[in-house]
N, C-alpha and C positions, 0 to 999 in steps of 0.2 A: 878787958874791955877793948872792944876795938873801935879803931876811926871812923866812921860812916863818912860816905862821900857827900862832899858839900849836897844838900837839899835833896837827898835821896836816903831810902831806908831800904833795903833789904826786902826785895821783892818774895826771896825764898830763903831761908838758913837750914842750910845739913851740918847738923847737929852728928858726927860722925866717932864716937869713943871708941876705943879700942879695934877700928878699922885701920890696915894697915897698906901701905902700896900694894898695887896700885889702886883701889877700892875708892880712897878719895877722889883721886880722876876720873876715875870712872862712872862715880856717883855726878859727879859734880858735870861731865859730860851729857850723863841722860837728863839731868835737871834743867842743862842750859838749853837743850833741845829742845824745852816744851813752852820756856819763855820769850816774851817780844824782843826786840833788838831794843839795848840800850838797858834790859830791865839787871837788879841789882842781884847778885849771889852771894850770899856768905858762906863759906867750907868753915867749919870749926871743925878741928881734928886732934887727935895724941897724937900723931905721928908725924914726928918731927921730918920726915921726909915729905911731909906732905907739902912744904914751902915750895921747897926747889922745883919738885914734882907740877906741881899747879903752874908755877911760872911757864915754865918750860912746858907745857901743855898750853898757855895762854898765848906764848909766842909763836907756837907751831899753828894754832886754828883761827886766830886772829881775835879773842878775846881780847879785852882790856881789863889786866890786874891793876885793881886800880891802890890797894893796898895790903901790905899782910904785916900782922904783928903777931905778938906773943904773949901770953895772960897765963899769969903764976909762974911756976916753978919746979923744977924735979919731977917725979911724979903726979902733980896736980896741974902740969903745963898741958896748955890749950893754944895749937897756932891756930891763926885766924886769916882767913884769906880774902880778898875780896875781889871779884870780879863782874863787869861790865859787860853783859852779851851783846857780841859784833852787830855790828848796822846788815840788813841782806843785802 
């Protein structure tokens, strides 16, 4: 389960299994493209590179991560990312 940012819900979640870098940035870039500034994204991903990945994608384009966790375990783990599309 992940954090929702205060008083906002998840404008769009990419629900992304067994996709692996760079495929979550890359999703997660064409999605941010099409939403208003400010609106909510969720990456759910298996691929544990997908944290560092998105951060660091977030910092370079001026997103705002606004939090990322992690849900289960081993095999059944799910990182979760959560990003803020930039103001124009």
């Amino acid at each position: 389960m992940s954090a929702d940012a205060p008083g906002k819900s998840p404008e769009v979640v990419l629900d992304l299994p067994g996709l692996e870098c760079p495929m979550p940035v890359l999703k997660a870039k064409k999605a941010l493209s099409g939403m208003a500034p400010g609106a909510l994204l969720e990456v759910r991903s298996t691929d544990p590179h997908s944290h560092p990945d998105l951060a660091e994608f977030c910092r370079q384009t001026g997103h705002v991560l606004l939090s990322q966790t992690t849900s289960g375990s081993g095999n059944e783990a799910v990182w979760i990312s959560q990003i803020e599309r930039k103001p124009e």
